[in-house]
Each structure stands twice: as C-alpha cells, then as structure tokens.
N, C-alpha and C positions, 0 to 999 in steps of 0.2 A: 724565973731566971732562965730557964732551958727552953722558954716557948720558943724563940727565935733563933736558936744554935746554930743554924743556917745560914744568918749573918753573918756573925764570926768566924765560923769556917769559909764562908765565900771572901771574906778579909784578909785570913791568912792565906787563902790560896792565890789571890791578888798581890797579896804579897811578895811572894815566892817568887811568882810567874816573874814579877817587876824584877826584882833582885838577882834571879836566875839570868835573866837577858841579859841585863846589864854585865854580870860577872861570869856567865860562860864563856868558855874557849872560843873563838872563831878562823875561821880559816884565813891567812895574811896572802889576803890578792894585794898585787899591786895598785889594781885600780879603785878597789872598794873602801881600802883600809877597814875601818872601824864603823862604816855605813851601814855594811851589812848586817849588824845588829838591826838593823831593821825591821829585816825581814820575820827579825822573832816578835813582833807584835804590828804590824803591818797587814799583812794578809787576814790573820784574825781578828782585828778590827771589821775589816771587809765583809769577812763572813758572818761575825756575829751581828754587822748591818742589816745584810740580807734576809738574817733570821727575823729579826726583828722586824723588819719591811712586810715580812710575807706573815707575821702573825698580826701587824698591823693590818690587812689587809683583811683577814678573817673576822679578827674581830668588829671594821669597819662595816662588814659585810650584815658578819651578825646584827649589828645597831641596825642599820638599815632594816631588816628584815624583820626583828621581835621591836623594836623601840625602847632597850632596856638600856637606862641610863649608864649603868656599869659598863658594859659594853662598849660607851662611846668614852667614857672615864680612862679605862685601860688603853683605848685606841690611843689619843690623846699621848698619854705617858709612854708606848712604845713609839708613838712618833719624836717626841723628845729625847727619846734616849737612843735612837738610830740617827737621829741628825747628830746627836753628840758623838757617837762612833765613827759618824761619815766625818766631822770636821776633824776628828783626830787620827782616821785614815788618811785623811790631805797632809796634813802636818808630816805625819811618817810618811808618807810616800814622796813630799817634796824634797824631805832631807835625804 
C-alpha cells in the first residue's frame, strides 16, 4: 500500500498548488484584473517544460550511445509530457 506514497503526495500537492492559485489574494490592477492569476501556473509550466526537454535530451543521448531500450522508453514519455506542459503553457499564456 505505501510502495507508491509518492503518488499521493505529488496529488495532494497538485492539489493545493491548483486550489491555492485560484483562491489566493492578488493584486487589483486595473488592466490585469483577474488575469494575473496566471502568472501563478504559467511560468511553471515553462519551466517544468524545459526540465523535461533537457532530460529528454540526456536520456535521448544515452539511447543513442548504449542501445538500451529503456532509455529510448523514458525519452519517448518525457517527450509526451513536455508537449503536454508546452500546450498548457499556450493556453495560460494566451489567456
């Protein structure tokens, strides 16, 4: 039951982060209004792309380099989950 505790804690802390953005205080610009919530999951989108890019990258490298199936498995799956960060960085960045 506890092998995976990591999920559930990375759940609830998705959680939070969601919850918290939405219902923190934010500063009343006139121009911004209620936009700038944005900026609370926006930027980290971004970033967490990046990460993911540049470990895509390594481990694309590795594949190439030893021929170990896993290697090119994991690459595979951080490419899929940085497109899915980059299309939900457009979304936030457009609004």
């Amino acid at each position: 039951m506890f092998k995976h505790w990591w999920k559930a804690l990375t759940v609830l802390i998705l959680a939070y982060v969601f919850i918290a953005g939405l219902m923190s205080p934010v500063p009343k610009l006139p121009i911004l209004h209620e936009a700038i919530r944005n900026t609370f999951f926006h930027p980290p989108l971004w970033i967490a792309m990046m990460v993911l890019l540049f470990a895509l990258a390594i481990f694309s490298i590795r594949y190439l380099r030893k021929g170990k199936l896993d290697d090119d498995l994991i690459s595979v799956e951080l490419a899929d989950t940085a497109l899915l960060f980059g299309v939900l960085g457009c979304i936030t960045g457009s609004v």
